[in-house]
VOZALO-503433 format. One record per residue (C-alpha): residue in three letters; x, y, z. Coordinates in Angstrom, 1 decimal, decimal comma. Layout:
<sites>
SITE guvex     c1     c2     c3
SITE   Ala      X      Y      Z
...
</sites>
This chain:
<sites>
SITE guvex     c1     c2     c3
SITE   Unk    0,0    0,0    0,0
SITE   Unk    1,5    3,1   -0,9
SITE   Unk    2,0    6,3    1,6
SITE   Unk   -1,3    8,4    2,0
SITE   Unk    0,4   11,5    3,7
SITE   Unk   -1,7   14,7    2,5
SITE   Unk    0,1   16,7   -0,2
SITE   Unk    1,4   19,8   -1,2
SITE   Unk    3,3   21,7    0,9
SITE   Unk    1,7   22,6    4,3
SITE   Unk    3,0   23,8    7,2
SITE   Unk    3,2   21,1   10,2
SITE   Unk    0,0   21,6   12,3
SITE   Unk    0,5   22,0   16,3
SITE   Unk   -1,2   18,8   18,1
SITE   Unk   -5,0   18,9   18,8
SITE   Unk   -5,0   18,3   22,6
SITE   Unk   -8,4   18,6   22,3
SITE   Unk   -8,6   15,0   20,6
SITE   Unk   -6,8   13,4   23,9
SITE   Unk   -8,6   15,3   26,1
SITE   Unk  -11,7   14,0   24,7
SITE   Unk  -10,9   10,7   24,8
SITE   Unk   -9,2   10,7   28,5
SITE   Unk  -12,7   12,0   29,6
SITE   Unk  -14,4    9,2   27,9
SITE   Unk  -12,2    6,7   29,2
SITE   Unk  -12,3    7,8   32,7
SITE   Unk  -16,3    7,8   32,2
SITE   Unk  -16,4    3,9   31,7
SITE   Unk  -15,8    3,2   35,2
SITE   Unk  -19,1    4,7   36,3
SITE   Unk  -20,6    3,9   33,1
SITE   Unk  -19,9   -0,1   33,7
SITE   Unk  -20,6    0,2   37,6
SITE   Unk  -24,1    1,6   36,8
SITE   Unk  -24,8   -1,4   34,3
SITE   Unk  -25,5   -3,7   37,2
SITE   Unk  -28,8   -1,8   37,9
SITE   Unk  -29,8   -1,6   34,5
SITE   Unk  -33,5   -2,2   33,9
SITE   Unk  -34,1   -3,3   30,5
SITE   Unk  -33,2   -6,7   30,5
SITE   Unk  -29,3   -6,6   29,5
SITE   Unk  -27,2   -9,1   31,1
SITE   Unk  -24,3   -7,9   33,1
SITE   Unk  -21,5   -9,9   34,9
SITE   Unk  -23,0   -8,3   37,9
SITE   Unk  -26,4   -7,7   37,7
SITE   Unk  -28,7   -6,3   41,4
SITE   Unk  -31,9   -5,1   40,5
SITE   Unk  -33,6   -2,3   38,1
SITE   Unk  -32,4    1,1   39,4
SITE   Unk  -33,7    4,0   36,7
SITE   Unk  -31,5    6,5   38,3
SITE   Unk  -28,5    5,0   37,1
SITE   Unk  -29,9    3,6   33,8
SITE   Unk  -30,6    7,4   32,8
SITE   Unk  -27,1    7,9   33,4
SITE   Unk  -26,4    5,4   30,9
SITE   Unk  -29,3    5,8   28,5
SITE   Unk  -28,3    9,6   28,2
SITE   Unk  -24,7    8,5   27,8
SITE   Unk  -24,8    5,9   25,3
SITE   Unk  -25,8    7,1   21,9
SITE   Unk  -23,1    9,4   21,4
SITE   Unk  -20,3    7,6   23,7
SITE   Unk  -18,9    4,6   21,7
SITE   Unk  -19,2    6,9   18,9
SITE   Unk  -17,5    9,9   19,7
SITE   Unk  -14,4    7,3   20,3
SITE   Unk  -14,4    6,5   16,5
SITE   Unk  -15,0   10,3   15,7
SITE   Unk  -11,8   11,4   17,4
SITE   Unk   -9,8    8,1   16,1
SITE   Unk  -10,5    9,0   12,6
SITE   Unk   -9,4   12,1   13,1
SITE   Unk   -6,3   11,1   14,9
SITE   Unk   -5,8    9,1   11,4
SITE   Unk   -6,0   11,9    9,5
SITE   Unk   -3,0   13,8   11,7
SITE   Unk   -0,9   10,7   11,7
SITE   Unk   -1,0   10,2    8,1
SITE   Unk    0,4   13,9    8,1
SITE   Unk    3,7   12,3    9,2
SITE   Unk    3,4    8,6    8,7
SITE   Unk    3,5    6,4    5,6
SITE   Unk    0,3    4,0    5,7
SITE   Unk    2,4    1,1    6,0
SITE   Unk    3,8    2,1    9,5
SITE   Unk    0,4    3,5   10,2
SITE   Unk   -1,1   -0,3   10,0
SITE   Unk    2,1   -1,6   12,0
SITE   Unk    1,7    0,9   14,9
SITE   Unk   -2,5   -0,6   14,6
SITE   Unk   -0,8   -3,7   15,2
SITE   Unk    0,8   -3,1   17,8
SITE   Unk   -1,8   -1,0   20,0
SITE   Unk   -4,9   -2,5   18,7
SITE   Unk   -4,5   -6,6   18,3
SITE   Unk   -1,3   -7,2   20,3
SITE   Unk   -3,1   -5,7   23,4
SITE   Unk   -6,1   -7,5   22,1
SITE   Unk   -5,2  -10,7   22,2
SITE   Unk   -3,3  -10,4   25,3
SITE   Unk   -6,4   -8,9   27,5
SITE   Unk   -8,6  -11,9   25,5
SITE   Unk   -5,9  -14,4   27,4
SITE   Unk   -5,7  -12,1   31,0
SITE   Unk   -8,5  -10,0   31,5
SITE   Unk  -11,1  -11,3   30,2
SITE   Unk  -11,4  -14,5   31,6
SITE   Unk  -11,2  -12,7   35,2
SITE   Unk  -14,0  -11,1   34,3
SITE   Unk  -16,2  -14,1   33,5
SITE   Unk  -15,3  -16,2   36,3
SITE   Unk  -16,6  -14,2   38,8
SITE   Unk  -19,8  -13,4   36,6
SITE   Unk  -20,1  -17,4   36,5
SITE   Unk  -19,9  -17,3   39,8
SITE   Unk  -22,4  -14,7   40,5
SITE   Unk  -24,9  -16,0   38,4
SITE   Unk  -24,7  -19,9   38,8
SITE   Unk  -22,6  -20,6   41,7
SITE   Unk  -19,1  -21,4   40,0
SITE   Unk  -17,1  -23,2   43,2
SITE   Unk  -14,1  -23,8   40,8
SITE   Unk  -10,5  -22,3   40,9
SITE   Unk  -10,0  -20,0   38,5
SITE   Unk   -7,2  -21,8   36,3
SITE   Unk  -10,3  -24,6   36,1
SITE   Unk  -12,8  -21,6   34,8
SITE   Unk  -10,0  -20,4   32,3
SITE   Unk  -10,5  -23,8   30,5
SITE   Unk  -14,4  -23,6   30,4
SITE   Unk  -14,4  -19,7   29,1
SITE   Unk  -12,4  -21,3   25,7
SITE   Unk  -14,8  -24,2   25,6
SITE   Unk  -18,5  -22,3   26,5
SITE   Unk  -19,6  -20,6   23,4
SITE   Unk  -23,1  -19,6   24,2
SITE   Unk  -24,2  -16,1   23,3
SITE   Unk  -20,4  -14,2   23,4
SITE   Unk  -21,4  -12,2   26,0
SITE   Unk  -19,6  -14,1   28,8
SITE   Unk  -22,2  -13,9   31,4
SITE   Unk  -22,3  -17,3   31,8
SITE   Unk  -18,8  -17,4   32,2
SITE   Unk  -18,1  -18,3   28,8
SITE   Unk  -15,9  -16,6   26,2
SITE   Unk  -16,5  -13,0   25,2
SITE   Unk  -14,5  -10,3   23,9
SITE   Unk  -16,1   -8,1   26,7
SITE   Unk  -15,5   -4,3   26,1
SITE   Unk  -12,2   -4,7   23,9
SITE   Unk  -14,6   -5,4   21,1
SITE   Unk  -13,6   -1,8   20,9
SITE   Unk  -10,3   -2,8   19,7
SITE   Unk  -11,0   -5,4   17,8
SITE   Unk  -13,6   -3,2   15,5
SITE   Unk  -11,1   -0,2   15,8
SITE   Unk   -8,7   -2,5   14,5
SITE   Unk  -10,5   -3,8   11,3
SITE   Unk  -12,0    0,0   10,8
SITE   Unk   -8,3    1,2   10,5
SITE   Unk   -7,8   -1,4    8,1
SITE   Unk  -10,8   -0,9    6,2
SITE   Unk   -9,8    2,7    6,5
SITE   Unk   -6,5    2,8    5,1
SITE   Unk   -7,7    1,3    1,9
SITE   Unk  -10,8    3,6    1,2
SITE   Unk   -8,1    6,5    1,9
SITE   Unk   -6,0    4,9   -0,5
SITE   Unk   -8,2    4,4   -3,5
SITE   Unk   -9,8    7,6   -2,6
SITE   Unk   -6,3    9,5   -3,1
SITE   Unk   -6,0    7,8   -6,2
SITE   Unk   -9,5    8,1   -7,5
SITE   Unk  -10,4   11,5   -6,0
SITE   Unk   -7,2   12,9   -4,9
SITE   Unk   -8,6   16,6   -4,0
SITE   Unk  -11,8   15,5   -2,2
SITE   Unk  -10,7   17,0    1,2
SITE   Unk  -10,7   20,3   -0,8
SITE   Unk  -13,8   20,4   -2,2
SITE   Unk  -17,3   22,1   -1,2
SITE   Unk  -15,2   24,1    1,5
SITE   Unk  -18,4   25,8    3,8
SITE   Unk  -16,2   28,9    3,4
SITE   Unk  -16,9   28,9   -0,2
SITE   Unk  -19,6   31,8   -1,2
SITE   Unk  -20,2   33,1    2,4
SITE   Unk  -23,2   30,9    2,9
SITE   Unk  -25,9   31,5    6,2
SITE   Unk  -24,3   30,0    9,3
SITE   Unk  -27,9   28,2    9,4
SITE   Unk  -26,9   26,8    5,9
SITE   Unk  -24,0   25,8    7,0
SITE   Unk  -25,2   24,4    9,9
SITE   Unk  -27,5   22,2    8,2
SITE   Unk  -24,7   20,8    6,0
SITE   Unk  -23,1   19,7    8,8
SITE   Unk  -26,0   18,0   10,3
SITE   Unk  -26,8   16,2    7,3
SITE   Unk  -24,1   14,3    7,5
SITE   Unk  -25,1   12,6   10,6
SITE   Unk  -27,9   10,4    8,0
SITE   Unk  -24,5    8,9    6,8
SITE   Unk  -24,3    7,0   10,1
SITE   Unk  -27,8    5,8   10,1
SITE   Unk  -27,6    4,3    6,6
SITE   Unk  -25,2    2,1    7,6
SITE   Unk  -26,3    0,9   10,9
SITE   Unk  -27,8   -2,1    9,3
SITE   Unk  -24,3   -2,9    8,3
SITE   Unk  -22,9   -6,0   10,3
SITE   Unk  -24,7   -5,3   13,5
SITE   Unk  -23,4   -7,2   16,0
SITE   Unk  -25,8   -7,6   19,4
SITE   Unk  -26,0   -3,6   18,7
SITE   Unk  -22,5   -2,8   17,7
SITE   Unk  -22,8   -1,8   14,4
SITE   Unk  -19,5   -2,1   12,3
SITE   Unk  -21,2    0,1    9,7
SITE   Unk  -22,3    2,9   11,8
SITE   Unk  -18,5    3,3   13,5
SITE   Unk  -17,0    2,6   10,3
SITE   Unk  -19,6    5,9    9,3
SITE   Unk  -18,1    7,8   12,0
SITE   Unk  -14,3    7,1   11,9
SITE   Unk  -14,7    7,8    7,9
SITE   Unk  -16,4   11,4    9,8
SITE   Unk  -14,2   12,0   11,3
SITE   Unk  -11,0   11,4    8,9
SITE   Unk  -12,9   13,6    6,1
SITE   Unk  -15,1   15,8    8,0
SITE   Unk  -14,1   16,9   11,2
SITE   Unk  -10,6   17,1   10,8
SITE   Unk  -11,3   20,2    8,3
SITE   Unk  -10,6   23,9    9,9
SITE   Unk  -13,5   25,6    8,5
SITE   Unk  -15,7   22,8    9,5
SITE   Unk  -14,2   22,2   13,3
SITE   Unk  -14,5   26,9   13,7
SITE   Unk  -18,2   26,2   12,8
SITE   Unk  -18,9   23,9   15,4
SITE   Unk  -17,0   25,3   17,9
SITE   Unk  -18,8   28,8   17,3
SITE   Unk  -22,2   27,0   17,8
SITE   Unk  -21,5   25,0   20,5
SITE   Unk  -23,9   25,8   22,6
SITE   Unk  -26,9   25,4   20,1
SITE   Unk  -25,3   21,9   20,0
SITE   Unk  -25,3   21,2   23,1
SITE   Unk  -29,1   22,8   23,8
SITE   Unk  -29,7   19,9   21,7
SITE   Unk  -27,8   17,2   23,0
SITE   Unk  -29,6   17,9   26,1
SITE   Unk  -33,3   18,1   24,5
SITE   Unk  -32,5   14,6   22,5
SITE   Unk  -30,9   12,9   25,4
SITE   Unk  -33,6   14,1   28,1
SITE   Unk  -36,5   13,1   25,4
SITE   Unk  -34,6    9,5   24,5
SITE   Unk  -34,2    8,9   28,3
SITE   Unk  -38,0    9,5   28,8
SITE   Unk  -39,0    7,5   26,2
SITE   Unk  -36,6    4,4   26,9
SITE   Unk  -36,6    4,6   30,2
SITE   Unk  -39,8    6,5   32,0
SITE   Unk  -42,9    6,2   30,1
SITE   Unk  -44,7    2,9   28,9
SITE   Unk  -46,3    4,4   26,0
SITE   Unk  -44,1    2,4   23,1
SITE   Unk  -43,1    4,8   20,3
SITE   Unk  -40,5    3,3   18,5
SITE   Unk  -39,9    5,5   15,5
SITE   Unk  -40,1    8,8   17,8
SITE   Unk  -37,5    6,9   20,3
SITE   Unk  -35,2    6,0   17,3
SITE   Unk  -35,2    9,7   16,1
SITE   Unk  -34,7   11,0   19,9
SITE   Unk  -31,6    8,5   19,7
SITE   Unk  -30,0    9,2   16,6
SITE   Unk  -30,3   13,4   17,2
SITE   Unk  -29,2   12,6   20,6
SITE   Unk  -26,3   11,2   19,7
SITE   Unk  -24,9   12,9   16,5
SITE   Unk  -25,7   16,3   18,6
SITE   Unk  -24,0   14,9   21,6
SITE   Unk  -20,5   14,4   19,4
SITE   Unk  -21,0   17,9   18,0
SITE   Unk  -21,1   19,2   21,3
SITE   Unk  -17,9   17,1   22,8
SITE   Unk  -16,0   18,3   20,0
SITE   Unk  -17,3   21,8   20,3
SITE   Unk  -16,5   22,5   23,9
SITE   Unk  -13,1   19,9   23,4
SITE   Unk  -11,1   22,3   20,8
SITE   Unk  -12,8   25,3   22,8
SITE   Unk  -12,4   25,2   26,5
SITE   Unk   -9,4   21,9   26,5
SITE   Unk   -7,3   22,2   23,4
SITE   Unk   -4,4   23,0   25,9
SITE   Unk   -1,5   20,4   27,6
SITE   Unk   -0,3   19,9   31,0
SITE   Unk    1,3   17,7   33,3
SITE   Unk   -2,0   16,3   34,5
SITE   Unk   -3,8   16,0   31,2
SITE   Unk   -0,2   14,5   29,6
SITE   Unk   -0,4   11,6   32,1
SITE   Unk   -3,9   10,9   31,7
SITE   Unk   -3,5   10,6   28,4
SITE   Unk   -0,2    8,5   28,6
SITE   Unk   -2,5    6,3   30,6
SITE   Unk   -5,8    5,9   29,2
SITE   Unk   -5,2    2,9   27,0
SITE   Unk   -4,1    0,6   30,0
SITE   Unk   -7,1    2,4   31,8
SITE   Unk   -9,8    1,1   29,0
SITE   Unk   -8,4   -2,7   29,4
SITE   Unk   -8,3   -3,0   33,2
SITE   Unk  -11,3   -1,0   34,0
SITE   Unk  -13,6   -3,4   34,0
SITE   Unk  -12,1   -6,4   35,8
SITE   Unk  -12,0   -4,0   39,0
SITE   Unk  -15,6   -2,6   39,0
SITE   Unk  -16,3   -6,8   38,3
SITE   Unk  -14,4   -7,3   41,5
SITE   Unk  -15,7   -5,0   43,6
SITE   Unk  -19,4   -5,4   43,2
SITE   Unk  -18,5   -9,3   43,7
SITE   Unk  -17,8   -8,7   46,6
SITE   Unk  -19,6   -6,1   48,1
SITE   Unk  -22,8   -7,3   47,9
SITE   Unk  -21,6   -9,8   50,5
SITE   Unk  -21,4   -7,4   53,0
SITE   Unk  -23,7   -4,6   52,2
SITE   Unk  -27,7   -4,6   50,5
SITE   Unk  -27,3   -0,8   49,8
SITE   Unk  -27,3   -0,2   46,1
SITE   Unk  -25,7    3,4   47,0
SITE   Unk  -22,9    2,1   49,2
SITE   Unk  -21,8   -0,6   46,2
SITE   Unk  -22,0    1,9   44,0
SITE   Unk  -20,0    4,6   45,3
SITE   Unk  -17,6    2,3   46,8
SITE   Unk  -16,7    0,3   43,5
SITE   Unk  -16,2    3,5   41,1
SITE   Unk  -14,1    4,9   43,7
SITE   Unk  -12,5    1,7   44,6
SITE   Unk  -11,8    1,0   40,8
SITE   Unk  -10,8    4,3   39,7
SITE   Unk   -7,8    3,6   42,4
SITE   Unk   -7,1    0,3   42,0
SITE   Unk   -7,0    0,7   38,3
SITE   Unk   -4,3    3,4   38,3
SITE   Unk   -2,7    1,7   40,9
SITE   Unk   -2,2   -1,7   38,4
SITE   Unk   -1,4    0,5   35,8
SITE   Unk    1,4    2,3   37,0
SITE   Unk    2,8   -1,1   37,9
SITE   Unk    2,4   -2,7   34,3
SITE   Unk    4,0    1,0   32,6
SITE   Unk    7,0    0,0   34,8
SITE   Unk    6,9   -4,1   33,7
SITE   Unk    8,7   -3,4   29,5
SITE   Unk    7,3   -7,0   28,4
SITE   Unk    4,2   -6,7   29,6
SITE   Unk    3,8   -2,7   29,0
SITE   Unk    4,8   -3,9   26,0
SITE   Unk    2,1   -6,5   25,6
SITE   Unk   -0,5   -4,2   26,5
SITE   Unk    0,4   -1,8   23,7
SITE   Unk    2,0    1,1   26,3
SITE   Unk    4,4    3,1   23,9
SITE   Unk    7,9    3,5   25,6
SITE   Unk    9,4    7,2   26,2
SITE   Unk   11,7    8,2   23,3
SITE   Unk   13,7   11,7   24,1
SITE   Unk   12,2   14,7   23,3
SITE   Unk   12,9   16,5   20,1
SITE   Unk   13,4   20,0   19,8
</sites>
């Protein structure tokens, strides 16, 4: 495959904190996010799983149709940058690296942790865990490892980030080829159109995400819809003009975000009338507003670098793959000395959050398995 790097002559952009920033919140989210999923009321199966609690499933209904997405946003735009300075071909090994060699290692560590102690929440598992490790790579029931058997768990992430990349690379490729001044054209710029017009070009292109939902959708995880969104935000949101726009109307965004959310939360959640089209609209606006409005207030308010946002974002990988294991752990064992919903809550996101970077600033120190995990080791600092 041959290099993809944009052309002409340009001079070297400064780094978009922003796009870390972003995704450091998002990570640090996921503990509270997952905790909460044990009180979910509409049916989902958890690895932990108390009773229906619609205080905390609002926190994740209003969460969840922008969240997963807005990840993909900022990765293809995190592309686009990289390929500003990389050939394709080191782009896909540095993929390899982060994405399936951290991959495979969490499917043969992490993971199976995380179904043994669901097996033995739910059915009453008495075995060792080196026994369980056999059954989760002999049970394949529904892949969602709540019966203890095997599951990606939440590094399908990587694995879909992984084959989008790919997937990625080549449409970039033929599209250089084909099309090579595409990122040029229809510039909003162009003609001094109304900032409403412009506006609603921008908000058009959140139907290319729902075309392609359909599109290998996998117990809800749509490889079409985040391939939709990581092509968004390689083309689209990477631009200048576009990125000004949105930040200059952030807050109409974000009224938005807030109207959709609060309206798909009622509807999910808090009424029993069943309106299905009017709950997939609230959905889809809620969640193509709600990465407008991250993105908006990101390049606005924390496009900026310092000592504590560099570490969190030095350490928000290993943060995504042992997140989980330790909210798991905690409401295991909990529940087994407390009844309060509150107290195990509280207690396991705080617990996690500690024990998480705790574990994490051990492994950074380990080179193999840093190394494993896909943690990129200091080089020295260029002028």
């Amino acid at each position: 495959m041959e290099p993809v790097a944009e052309e002409g002559k340009e001079r070297k952009p400064s780094r978009k904190h922003y796009i870390d920033n972003i995704r450091s919140m998002c990570i640090l989210l996921l503990v509270p996010y997952h905790a909460a999923m044990a009180w979910n009321c509409w049916g989902e199966g958890n690895y932990i799983w108390f009773s229906n609690n619609r205080i905390l499933s609002s926190f994740i209904t209003f969460l969840s149709p922008w969240y997963m997405s807005l990840l993909f946003v900022l990765a293809g735009i995190s592309l686009f940058y990289s390929l500003r300075k990389r050939s394709a071909s080191l782009v896909i090994k540095e993929r390899l690296c982060k994405l399936a060699l951290p991959l495979v290692a969490g499917m043969l560590t992490v993971v199976p942790l995380m179904t043994y102690y669901a097996d033995k929440f739910h059915t009453g598992y008495r075995g060792s865990f080196w026994d369980h490790y056999f059954v989760f790579f002999s049970r394949f029931t529904t892949l969602t490892g709540y019966d203890g058997g095997f599951t990606p768990a939440h590094l399908w992430f990587l694995f879909y980030l992984l084959i989008i990349s790919l997937l990625c690379l080549g449409i970039i490729s033929l599209q250089k080829r084909l099309i090579p001044k595409l990122p040029q054209r229809h510039n909003l710029s162009s003609g001094n159109p109304s900032i409403i017009r412009q506006l609603f070009m921008v908000y058009g292109l959140g139907i290319f995400s729902v075309v392609l939902s359909p599109v290998l959708n996998i117990a809800g995880k749509s490889l079409g819809t985040f391939l939709a969104f990581f092509l968004l935000g390689y083309y689209v949101f990477s631009r200048e003009d576009i990125m000004a726009l949105i930040v200059r109307t952030r807050w109409i965004q974000s009224g938005l975000m807030i109207f959709f959310g609060i309206l798909y939360t009622y509807l999910f959640l808090w009424t029993d009338s069943i309106n299905l089209i009017m709950k997939t609209i609230a959905m889809y606006l809620a969640g193509w507003f709600g990465i407008l409005t991250m993105l908006g207030f990101g390049e606005a308010h924390f496009n900026q670098n310092n000592r504590i946002t560099e570490y969190l974002c030095s350490r928000s990988f290993l943060f995504y793959i042992f997140h989980f294991v330790w909210v798991i752990v905690f409401q295991y064992y909990l529940c087994q000395f407390t009844l309060s919903d509150t107290a195990i809550y509280i207690i396991s996101v705080f617990g996690s959050y500690i024990m998480t970077f705790l574990m994490i600033e051990i492994i950074s120190r380990v080179p193999i398995v840093s190394f494993l995990f896909g943690v990129k080791r200091k080089r020295a600092s260029k002028a």
